[in-house]
N, C-alpha and C positions, 0 to 999 in steps of 0.2 A: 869434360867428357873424354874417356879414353876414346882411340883408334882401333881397330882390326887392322890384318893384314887383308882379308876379304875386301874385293870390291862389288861395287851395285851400278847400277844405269841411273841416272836423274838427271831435270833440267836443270841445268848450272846457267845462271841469269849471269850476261858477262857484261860489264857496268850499268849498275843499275842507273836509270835516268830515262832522260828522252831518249837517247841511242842507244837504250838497251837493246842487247842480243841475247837470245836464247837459244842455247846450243844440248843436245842431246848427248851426258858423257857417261862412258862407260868407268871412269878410273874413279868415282867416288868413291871414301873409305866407307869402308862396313860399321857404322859404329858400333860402341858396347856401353852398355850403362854403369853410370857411376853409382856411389853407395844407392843415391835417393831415386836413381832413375829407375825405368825397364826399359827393355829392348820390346819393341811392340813389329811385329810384322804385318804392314797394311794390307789389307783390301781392296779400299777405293780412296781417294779423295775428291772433295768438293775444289772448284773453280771458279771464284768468285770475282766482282768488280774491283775489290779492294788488292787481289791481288794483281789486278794490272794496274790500278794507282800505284802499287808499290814499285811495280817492273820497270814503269815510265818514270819514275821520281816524283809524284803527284803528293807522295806521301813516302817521309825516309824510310830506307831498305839499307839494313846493317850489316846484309848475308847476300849468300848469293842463291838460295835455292828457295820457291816460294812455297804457299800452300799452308792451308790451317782451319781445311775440314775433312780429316783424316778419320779411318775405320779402322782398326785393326786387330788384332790377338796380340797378347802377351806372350812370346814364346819364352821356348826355352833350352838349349844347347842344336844343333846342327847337323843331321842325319836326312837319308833316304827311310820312307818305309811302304810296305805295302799294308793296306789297311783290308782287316776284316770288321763288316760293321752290323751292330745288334742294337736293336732299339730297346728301353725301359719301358716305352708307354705306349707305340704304335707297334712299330715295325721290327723288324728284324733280318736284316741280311750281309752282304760279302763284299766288299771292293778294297779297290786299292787306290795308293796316292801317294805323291812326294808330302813330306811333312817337312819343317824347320822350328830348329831349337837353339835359341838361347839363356845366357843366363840373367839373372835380373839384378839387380844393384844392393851390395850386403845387408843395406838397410829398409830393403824392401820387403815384405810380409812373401814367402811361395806360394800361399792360396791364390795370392793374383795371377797365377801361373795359367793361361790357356783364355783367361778372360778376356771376351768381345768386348773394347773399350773406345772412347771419342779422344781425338784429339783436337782441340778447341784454339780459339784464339788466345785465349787465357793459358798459356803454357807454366805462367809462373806471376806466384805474386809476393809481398814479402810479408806479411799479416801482422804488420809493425808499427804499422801507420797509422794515422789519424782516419785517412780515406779507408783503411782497409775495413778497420770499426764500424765504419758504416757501410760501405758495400765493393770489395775486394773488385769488380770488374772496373775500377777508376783508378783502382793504386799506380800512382805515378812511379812505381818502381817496377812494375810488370814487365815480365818478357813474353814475347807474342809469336810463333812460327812463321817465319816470312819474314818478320818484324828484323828482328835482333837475337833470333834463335836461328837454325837450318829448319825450314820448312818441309812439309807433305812430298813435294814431287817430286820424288826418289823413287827407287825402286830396283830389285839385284836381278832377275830375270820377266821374261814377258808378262807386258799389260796391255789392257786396256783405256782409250778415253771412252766414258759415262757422260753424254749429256741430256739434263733433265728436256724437253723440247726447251727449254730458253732454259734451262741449269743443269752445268756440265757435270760430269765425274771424271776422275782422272786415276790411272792406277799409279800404287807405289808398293813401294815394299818396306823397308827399316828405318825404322826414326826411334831416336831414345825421346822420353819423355818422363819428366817428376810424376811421380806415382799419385801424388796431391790432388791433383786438378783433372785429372782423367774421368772420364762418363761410362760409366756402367751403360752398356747398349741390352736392352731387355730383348728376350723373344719376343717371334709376330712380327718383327719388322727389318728387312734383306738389310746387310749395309750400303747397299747402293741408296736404298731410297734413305737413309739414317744420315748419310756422310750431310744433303746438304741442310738437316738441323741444327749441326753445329754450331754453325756461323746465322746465314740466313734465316733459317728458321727461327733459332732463339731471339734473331734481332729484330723479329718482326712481330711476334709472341710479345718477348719485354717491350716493346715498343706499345702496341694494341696495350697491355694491361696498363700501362701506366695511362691511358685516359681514360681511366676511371669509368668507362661507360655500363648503362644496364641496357639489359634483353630489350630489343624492340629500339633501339636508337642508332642514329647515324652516322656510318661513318665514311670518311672521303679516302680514297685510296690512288694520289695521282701516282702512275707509273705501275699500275695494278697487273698487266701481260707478263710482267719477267721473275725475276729468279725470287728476290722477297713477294711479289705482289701475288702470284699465285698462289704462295704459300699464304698470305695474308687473308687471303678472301678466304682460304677453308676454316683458318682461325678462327676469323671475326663470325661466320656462319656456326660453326661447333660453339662458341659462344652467343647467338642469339642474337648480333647486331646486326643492320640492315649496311648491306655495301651499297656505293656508290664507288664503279671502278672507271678509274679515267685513262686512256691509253690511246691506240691509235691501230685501226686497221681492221680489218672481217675477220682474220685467226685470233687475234685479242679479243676480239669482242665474243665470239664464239667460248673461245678458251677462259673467259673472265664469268660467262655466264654459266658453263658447265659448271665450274665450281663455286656457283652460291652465289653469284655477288645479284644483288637485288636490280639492277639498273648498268646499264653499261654507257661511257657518251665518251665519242669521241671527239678528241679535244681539236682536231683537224676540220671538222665536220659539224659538229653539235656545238648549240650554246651552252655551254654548259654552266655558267651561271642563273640563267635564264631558266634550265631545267631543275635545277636542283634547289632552287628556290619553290618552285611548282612541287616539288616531290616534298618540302618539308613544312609548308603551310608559311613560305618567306621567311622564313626564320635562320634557314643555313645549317649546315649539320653539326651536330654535335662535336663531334672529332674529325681530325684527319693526321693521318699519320705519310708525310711526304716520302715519296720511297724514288721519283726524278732526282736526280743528281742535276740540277740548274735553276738558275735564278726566278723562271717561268713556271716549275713546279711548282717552286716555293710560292708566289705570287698567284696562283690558283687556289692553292691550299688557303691560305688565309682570306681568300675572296670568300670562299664560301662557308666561312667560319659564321654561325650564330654566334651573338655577342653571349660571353661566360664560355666559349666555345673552349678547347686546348688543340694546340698542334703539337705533335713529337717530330723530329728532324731526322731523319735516317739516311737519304742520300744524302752522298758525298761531294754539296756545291761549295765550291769554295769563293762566291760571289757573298758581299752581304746582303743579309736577310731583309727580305723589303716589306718590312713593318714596323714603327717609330713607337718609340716609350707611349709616346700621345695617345695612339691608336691602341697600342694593350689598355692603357690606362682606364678609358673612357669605355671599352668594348669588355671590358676585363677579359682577354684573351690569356692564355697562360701558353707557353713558349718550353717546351723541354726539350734536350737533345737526348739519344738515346744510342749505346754501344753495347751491342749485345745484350747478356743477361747475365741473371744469377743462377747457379745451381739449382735452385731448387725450383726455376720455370723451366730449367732444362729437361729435369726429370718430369715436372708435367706436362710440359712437348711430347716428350718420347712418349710417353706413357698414351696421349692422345692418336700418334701417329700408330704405335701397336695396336690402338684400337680400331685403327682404319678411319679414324674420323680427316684426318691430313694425311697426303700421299703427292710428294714430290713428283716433277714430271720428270723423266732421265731421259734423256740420246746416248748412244753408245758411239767412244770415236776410239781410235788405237793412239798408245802414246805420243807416235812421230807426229800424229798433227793437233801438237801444241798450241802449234801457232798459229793453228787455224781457230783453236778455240777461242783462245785469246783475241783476234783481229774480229771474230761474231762475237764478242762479249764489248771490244770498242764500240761496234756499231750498234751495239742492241739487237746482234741480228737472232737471237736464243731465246725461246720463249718458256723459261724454268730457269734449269740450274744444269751449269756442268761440272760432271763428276769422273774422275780416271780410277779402272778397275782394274787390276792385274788379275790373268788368268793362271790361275794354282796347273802347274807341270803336274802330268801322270806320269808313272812307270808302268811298266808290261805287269801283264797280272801276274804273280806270284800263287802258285799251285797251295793250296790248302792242305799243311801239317797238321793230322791228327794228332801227332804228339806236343808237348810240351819244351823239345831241346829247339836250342838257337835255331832262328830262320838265316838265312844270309844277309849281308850285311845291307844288299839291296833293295829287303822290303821285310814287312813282318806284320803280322794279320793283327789287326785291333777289332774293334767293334763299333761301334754309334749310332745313329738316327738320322734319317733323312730329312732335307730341309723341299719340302713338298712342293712345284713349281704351282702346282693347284689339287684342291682339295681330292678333284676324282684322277691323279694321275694315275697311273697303272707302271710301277716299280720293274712289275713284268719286262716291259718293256724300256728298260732303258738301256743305253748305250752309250760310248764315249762321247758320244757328239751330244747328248741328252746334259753335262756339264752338270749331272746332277751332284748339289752339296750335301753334306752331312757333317755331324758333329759327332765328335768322340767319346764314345762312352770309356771311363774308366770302368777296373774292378775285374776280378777274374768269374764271378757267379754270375751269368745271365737269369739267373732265379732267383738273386737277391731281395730279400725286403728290408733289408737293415740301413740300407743308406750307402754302404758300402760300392756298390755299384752302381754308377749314376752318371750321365748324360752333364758333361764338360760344355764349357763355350769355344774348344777348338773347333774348326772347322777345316773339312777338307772336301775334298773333290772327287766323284765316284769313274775309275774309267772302266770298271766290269762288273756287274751284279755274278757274285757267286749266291751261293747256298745259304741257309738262314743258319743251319745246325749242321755242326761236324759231329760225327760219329761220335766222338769222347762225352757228346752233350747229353747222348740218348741212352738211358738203361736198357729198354727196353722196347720193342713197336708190337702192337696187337691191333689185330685185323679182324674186324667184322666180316665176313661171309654173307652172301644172300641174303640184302636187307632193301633190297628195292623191287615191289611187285613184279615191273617189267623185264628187271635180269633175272628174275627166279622163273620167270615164265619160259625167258628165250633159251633160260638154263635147261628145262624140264625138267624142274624142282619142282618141289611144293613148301610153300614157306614153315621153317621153322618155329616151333613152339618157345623158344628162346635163342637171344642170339649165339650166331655160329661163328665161333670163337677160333684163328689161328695166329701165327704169330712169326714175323721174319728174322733174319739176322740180321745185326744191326750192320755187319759190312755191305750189308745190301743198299744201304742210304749213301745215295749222292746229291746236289745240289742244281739250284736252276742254271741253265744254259750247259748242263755236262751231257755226255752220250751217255746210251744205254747200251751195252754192250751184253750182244746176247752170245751165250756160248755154244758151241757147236753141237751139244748136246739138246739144241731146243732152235735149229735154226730151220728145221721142216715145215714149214708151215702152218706153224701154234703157237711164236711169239704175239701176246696180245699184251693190250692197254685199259687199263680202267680207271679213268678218273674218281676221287674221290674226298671230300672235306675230312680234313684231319685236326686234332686236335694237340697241345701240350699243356700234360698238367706242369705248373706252377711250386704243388709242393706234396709230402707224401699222404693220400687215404688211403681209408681201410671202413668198409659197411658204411660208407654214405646213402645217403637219403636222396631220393631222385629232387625232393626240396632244394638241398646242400648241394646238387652236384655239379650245378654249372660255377659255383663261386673256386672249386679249383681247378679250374682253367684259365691258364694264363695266356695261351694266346690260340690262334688258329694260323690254318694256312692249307694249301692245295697239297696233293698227291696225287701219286701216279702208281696202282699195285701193278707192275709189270707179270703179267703170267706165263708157263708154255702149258697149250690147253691139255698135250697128248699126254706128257709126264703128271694134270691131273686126271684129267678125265677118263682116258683110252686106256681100258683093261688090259691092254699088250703091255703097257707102260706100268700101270697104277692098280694093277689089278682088280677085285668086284666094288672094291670101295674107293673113290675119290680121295687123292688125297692131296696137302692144300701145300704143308710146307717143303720140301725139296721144289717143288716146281715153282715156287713163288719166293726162293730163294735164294736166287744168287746173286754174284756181285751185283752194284746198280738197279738191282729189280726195284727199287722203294726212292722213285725221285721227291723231295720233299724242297719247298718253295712259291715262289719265290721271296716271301717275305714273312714273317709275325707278326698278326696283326693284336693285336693288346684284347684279348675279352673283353674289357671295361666298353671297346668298342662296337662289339657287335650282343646285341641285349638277346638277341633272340639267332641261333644259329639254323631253327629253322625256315626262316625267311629269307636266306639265302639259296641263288641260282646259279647251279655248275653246268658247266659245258665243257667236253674234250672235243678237241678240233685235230684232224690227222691232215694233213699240209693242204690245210686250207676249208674243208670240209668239217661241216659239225656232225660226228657221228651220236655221240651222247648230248641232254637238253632236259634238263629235269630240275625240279624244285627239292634243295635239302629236305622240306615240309614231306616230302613222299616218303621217307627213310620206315620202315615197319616197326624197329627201334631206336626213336631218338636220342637225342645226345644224353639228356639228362638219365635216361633209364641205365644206355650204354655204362654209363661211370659208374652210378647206383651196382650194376649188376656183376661188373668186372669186380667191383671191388669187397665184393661179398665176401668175408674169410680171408680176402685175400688186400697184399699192400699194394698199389699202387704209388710208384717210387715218381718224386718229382720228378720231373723230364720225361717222362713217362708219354709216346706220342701213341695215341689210339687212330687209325684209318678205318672211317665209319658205314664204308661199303661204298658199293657202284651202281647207278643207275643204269636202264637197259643201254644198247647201244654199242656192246661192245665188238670188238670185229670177228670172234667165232659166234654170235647170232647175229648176223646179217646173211643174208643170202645174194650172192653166193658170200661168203664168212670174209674178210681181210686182213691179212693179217702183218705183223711187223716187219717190213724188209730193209736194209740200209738204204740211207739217204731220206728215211720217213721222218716230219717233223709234228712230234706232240703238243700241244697246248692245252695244259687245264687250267679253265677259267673259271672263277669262283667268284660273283658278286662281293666289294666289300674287301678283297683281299688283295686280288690281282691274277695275273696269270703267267703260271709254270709252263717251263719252255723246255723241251729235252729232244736231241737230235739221237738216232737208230743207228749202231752200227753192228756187225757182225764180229765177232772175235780171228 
């Protein structure tokens, strides 16, 4: 493994053994990977038992830095950037972030370039062997992270510790790793909650599978409270068998029955042979998989073994086992130990946990107390798993280039997708402190359907919501008029016989969270606001069918038609006829935001409900459903004769409520703050200033 000159922060374990010290150093080398390696940039790691056996010499330690249930990306070379971000399938909007790049090892494939991967106990194996032919997690030639490799708990700038309520997370940052053995980490599931499947999880998975049991059978789980045992009981529950979890205390027993386990006894307190013989008709249960690290476990566990019963061994006692050839013999007990898994239960863990059926518990700690985790993981004082998370650095936000030449070296707009804290978040509303994530979409077409542009496994960190769409992205914006009963009322119109059709410049579009800056040419008393659901085609019509016309739309999102009333309305100004675009046209008048949300998502746009809010106050409150011409006609009709150019954003009109019909009328002054909210989308945010 080559060096860098670059250095990181990590726990440097200084002799390992009983007098181990663990000391926090900043001067570790930056690695780089060799041919077979990559350079992966963590996320989180997991914090397991086995690494404090190794810390204390319970179990040989050939290195000095531990750790070996690791999350991370593959990167690739080493830069600042600022991030602009656009979704493929939900959303679409603007932030920024530090990113990091390295290179990967010559004989490593680039497509793994960006990919969300595990780093496992199994770092390396030699697939040469006798054992390997049968099941590579036993190759006596393996190297392990922690083991006899540099472990997980590294890390080049600020983390986090992650601990599950008893299973920790711990953050890091660079570790190379063989490309071989790495775990493809699926969507649907955070790396925090993923770091502690690596380890624990799969070893408690392979564990449960190899006793063989079916749906509706028994199984014993002593030591069932902590970091494998909660995990166990969702397992064995998603698979069908009845728990029996043994532990000790009201938060275990609470926490052991929330997740499934059929029976809870505590072994302090309860007979528990006594009961579990009662719960299986005297017979003893089927299985049990020992997850105690002591002799007392062990001797529980096969008390209540039904004869033909199996145990699997998982904790780490190093007492012998108290049960005699005689007694397997005559009981026909069968005795397996078990280390982790294979591959391919890995991928059916994960695949389980994306589906919400397992969900690790995490505590959140800061890197410096290591050793706090460590000294609650001696005592058992953790009820999960712990996991250390570094938190991804932002940079200042970087102002959004319409054009195509170099940003500065400091930042540079990309695109991506948000990683959603919960399904109804509001985007609208986020902010640095919100640590919302997102992934990077490749591709310069945010209207692609070729594959070309598409949602990456990098991930970054959001510290500012801009705009969804920079001006370069828009051909065109067209504006429906007078299409809500109650604004045509307060108007002193009479509704139109088909829609009334105008159109802004496209410099007039800016993005959520910018000012509206009104010119001095409209600063009397006529700056108004009208919220209103807009649309983006996807790709180019011409005489669509109101049938056809919501299939090209590709996404939606909020606006805001900024108007001055006097330069339309007032015949000093606008003479006997109304007129729509110089007054609804200038800079900034067309705020569009705060996100794109994917058509695919919203089936029917008129069952959606907008509101504009002026600092604090809901002046507008109406159902899309009210519109006089809906969406489908709208498209159908614009595009009669005429093309409608992808990117193409339509603004579908305003419901009453705007501030020249109110009485007395209100109108836009500096320091006023907009909110259009739009069910389903989120809410656009734009502050008032005067030129």
């Amino acid at each position: 493994m080559a060096v860098r000159t670059e250095h990181q922060i990590g726990a440097w374990v200084e002799n390992p053994g009983p007098g181990a010290r663990v000391v926090i150093r900043d001067d570790l080398p930056l690695p780089s990977p060799s041919a077979e390696e990559v350079l992966i940039k963590l996320d989180c790691t997991g914090v397991c038992h086995s690494d404090l056996y190794s810390i204390t010499g319970k179990t040989p330690m050939q290195v000095n830095i531990a750790g070996h249930e690791g999350i991370g990306h593959i990167i690739k070379g080493r830069s600042q950037h600022g991030l602009r971000i656009y979704p493929t399938s939900k959303w679409l909007y603007t932030v920024n972030v530090t990113d990091l790049t390295v290179v990967a090892g010559s004989n490593v494939s680039q497509g793994l370039i960006g990919k969300r991967v595990g780093i496992k106990w199994l770092y390396k194996y030699c697939d040469d062997c006798e054992i390997c032919s049968k099941d590579v997690t036993y190759c006596p030639n393996q190297k392990n992270p922690g083991r006899n490799v540099p472990g997980t708990f590294q890390r080049n700038y600020s983390l986090t510790l992650c601990l599950p309520k008893e299973q920790h997370l711990l953050s890091v940052e660079y570790i190379c790793s063989i490309a071989k053995p790495l775990t493809f980490i699926p969507d649907g599931i955070t790396s925090e909650l993923a770091a502690p499947l690596l380890c624990a999880g799969i070893t408690i998975y392979s564990a449960i599978l190899k006793l063989r049991l079916k749906p509706g059978e028994w199984l014993l789980l002593p030591g069932a409270g902590g970091g494998l045992g909660h995990l166990g009981i969702q397992i064995a529950h998603a698979l069908g068998f009845k728990v029996i979890a043994v532990d000790s205390g009201e938060s275990k027993r609470k926490l052991c029955l929330e997740l499934g386990a059929t029976r809870f006894l505590d072994f302090k307190v309860d007979d528990v042979d006594k009961t579990v013989k009662e719960l299986t008709n005297g017979y003893g249960v089927h299985g049990a998989v020992c997850l105690a690290g002591n002799k007392a476990g062990y001797a529980q566990a096969i008390a209540q073994l039904r004869n033909t019963g199996v145990l699997v061994c998982v904790g780490l006692a190093m007492e012998e086992l108290p049960i005699s050839p005689f007694m397997m013999i005559v009981r026909g007990i069968s005795v397996f130990g078990s280390s982790v898994g294979t591959e391919q239960e890995m991928k059916s863990l994960l695949e389980m946990a994306s589906e919400g059926k397992i969900k690790a518990i995490v505590d959140v700690f800061d890197f410096q107390e290591l050793d706090e985790v460590l000294e609650k993981l001696r005592i058992n004082g953790i009820s999960g798993r712990a996991v250390r998370q570094p938190v991804v650095p932002t940079t200042p936000r970087m102002p959004r280039t319409p054009s195509k030449t170099p940003v500065p070296t400091d930042g540079r707009v990309l695109r991506g997708e948000p990683i959603l804290p919960s399904a109804d978040f509001d985007l609208g509303k986020t902010t640095a402190e919100t640590k919302l994530q997102a992934k990077v979409i490749t591709g310069e077409d945010i209207y692609d359907t070729t594959g070309l542009t598409k949602v990456s496994d990098e991930v970054v960190t959001v510290d500012e919501l801009l705009g969804p769409l920079a001006q370069e992205d828009i051909p065109i914006l067209r504006c429906v008029g007078l299409n809500y009963a109650k604004h045509i009322k307060e108007a002193g119109r009479s509704p139109p016989p088909f829609p009334f059709i105008f159109f802004k410049p496209v410099p007039s579009v800016i993005g959520h969270n910018e000012d509206v800056i009104i010119p001095k040419i409209c600063q009397d008393d006529q700056a108004d606001y009208e919220g209103e659901l807009c649309l983006v085609l996807d790709r180019d019509c011409k005489d669509v069918s109101e049938a056809d016309a919501l299939s090209y739309v590709g996404a939606y999102t909020c606006g805001n038609d900024i108007s001055s009333r006097k330069l339309q309305r007032d015949p000093a100004f606008a003479g006997r006829i109304p007129q729509w675009g110089f007054s609804k046209g200038f800079d900034t008048f067309a705020p569009l935001g705060p996100v794109l949300v994917n058509a695919d998502l919203i089936k029917d746009p008129a069952k959606l409900h907008l509101k504009t809010i002026i600092n604090g106050e809901v002046r507008q409150d109406e159902s899309v459903g009210d519109l006089l011409f809906g969406v489908p006609y709208l498209i159908s009709y614009l595009s009669s004769g005429t093309t409608l150019q992808k990117g193409s954003v339509i603004m579908t009109g305003t419901p009453g409520g705007v501030g020249a019909g109110l009485n007395p009328p209100k109108y836009l002054v500096p320091g006023n703050v907009m909110e259009v909210e739009i069910s389903e989308i989120g809410t656009l945010k734009n502050g008032v200033k005067f030129a």
